[in-house]
Structures are given as C-alpha cells and as structure tokens.
Backbone as a printed PyTorch tensor [residue, N CA C, xyz], in Angstrom:
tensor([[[-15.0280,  -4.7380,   1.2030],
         [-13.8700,  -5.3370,   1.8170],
         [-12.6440,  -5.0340,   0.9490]],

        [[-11.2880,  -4.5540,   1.7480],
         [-10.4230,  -3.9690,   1.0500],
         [-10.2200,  -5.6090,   0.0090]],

        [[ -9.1250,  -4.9850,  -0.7560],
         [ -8.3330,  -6.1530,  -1.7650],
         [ -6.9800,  -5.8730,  -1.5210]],

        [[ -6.1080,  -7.1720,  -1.4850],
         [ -4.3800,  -6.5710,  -1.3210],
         [ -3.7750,  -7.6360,  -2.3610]],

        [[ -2.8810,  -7.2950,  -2.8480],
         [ -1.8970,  -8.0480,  -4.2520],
         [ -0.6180,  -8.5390,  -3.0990]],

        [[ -0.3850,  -9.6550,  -3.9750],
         [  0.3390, -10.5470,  -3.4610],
         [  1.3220, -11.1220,  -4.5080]],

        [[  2.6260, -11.3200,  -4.3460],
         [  3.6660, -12.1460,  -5.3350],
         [  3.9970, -13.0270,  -4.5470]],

        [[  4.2920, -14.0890,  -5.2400],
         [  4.8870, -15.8100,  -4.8880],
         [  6.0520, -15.0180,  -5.0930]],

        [[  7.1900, -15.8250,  -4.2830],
         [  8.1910, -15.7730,  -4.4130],
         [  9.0150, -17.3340,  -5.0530]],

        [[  8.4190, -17.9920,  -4.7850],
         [  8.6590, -19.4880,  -5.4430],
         [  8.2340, -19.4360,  -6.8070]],

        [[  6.8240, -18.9720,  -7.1190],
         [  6.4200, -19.1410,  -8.4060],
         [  6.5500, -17.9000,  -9.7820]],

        [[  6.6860, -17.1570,  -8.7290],
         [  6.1820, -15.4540,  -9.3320],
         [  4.7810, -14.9460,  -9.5310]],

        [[  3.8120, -15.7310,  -9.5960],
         [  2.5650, -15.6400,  -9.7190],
         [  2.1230, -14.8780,  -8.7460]],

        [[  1.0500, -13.5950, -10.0080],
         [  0.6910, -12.4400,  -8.7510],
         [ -1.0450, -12.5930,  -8.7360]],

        [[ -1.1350, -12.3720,  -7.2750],
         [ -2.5190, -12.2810,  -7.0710],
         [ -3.6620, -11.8970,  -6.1050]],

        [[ -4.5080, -12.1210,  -5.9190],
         [ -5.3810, -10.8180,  -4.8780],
         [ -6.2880, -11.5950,  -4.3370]],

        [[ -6.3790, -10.9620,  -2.5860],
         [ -7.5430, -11.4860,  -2.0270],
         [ -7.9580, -10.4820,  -1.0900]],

        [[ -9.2580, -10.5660,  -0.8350],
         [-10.0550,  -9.4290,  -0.3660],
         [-10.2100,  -9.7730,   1.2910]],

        [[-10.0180,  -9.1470,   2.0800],
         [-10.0960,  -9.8250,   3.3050],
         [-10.0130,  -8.3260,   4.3820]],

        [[-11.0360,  -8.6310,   5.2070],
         [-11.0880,  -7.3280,   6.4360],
         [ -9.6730,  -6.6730,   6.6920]],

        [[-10.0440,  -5.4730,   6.3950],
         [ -8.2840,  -4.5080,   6.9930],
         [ -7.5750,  -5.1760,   8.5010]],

        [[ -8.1310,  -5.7020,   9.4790],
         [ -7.6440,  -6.4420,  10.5900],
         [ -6.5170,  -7.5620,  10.2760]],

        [[ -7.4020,  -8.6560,   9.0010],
         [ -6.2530,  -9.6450,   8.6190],
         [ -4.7570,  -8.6200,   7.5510]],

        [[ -5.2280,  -7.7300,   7.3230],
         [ -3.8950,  -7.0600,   6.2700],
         [ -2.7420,  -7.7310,   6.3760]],

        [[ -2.0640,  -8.0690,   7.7530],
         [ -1.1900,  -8.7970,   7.6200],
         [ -0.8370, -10.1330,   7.5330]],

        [[ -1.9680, -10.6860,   7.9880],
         [ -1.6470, -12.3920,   7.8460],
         [ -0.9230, -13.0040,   6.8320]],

        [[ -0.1800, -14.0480,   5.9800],
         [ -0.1920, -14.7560,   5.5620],
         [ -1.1680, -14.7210,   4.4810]],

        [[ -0.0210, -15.5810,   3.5350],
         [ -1.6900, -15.4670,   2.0830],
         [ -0.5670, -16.3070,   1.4130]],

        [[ -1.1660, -17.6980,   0.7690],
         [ -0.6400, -18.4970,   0.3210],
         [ -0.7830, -18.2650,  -1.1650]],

        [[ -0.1980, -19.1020,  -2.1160],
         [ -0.0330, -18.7410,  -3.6930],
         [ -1.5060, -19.5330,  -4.0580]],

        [[ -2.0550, -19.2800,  -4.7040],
         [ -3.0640, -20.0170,  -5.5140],
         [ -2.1340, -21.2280,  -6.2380]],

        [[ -1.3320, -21.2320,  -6.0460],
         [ -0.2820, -22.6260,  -6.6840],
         [ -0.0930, -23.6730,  -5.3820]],

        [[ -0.2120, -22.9100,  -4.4020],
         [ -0.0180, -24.1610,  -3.0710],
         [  1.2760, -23.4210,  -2.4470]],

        [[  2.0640, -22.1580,  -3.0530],
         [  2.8700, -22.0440,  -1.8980],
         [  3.0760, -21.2630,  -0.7640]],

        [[  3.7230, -21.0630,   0.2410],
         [  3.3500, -19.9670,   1.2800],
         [  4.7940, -18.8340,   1.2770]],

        [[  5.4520, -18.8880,   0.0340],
         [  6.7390, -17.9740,   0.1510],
         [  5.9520, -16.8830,  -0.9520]],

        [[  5.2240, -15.9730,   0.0510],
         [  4.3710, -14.8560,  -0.6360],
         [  5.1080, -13.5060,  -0.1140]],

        [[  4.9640, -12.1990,  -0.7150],
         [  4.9970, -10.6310,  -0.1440],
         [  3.8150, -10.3800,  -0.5460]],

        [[  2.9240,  -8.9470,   0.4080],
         [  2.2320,  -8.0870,  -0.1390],
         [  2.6130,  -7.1840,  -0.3460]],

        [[  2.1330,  -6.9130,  -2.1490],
         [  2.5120,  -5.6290,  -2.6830],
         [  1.7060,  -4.3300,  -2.0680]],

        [[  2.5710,  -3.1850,  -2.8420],
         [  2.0510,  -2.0240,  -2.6920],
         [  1.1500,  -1.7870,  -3.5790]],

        [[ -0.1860,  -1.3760,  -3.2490],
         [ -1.2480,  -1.1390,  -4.4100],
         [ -0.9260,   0.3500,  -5.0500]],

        [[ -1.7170,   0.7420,  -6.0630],
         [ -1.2000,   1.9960,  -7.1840],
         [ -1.7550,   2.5970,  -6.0180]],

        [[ -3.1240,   2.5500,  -5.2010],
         [ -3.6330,   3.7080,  -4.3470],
         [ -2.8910,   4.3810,  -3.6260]],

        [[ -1.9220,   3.0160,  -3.2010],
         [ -1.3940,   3.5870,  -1.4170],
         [  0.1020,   4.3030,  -2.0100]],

        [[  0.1000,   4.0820,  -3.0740],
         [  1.7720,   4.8060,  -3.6610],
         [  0.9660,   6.7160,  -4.8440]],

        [[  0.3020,   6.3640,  -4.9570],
         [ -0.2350,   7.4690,  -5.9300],
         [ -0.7580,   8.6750,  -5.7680]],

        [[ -0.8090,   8.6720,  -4.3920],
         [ -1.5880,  10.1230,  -3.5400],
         [ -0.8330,  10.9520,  -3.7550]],

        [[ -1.9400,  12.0970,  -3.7430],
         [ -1.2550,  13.6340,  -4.1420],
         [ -1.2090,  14.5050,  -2.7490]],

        [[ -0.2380,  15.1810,  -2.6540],
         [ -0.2680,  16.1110,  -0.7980],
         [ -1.1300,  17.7460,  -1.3850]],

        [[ -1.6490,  17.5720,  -0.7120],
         [ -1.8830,  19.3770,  -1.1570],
         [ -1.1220,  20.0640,  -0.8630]],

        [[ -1.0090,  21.2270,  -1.9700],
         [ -0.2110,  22.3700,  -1.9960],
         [  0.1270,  23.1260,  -0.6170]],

        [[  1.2600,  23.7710,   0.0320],
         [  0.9720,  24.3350,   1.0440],
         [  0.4120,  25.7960,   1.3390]],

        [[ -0.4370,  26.3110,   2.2690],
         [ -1.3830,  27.6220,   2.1250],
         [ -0.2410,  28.4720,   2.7140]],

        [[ -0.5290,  29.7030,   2.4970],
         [  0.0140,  30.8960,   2.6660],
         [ -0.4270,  30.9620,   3.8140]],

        [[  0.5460,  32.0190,   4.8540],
         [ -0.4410,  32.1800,   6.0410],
         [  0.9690,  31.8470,   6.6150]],

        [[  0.9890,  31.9050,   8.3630],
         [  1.5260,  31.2540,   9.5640],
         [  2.8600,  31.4300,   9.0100]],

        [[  4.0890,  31.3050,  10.2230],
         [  5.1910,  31.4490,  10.1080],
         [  5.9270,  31.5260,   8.6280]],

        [[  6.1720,  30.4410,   8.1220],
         [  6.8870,  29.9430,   7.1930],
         [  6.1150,  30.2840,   5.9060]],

        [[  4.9150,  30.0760,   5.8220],
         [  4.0160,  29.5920,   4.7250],
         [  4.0180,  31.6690,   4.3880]],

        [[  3.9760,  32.3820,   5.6120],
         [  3.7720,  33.5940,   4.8890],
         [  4.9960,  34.6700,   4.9690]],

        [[  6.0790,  34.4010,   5.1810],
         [  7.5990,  34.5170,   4.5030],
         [  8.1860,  35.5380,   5.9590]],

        [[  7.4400,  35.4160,   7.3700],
         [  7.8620,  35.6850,   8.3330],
         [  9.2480,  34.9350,   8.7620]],

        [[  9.8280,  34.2200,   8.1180],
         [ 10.6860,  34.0080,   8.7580],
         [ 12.0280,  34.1980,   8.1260]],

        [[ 13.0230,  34.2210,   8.6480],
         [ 14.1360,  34.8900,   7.2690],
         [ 15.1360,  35.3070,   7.5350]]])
C-alpha cells in the first residue's frame, strides 16, 4: 500500500500514512488533532530520470532543417 507525507499547516508537524492509491486524495488529519494538512511531494514522484532521446525519425535523425 502506497505511503503519502503530509504537513500541518497549524502545527508544522510532518507525517505519513499509507492508504490505497483511490483515497490519495482524501483528507488526512495531523496526528496532533488538526485538519489544516497539504500532501507533499514524495522524492519518487519529483526524482525521475526521462530517457535520453534515440536517433532515428524526423527530428531525432537531423531530417529536418
């Protein structure tokens, strides 16, 4: 089951709960009692690499110009 990070905005207190990709968006209260929360961006979903682009086809193999 995924995990998503969460900041209080009342408290600052950051923290995580694991819950089916369906709820991703719900609501997620502070482990302090409050409900003025954001979900953060995890390192995964910001850290991806694109692959290089292949040679070949219009652009990629210098047909165009």
């Amino acid at each position: 089951m995924p995990r998503y990070d969460y900041r209080c905005r009342s408290c600052g207190a950051t923290f995580e709960i694991a819950r089916p990709m369906a709820e991703s968006a719900a609501p997620a209260a502070c482990p302090n009692g409050h409900d003025d929360t954001v979900k953060l961006l995890s390192a995964a979903a910001v850290g991806g690499t694109a692959a290089p682009p292949q040679s070949g086809g219009c652009c990629g193999g210098g047909c165009c110009g």
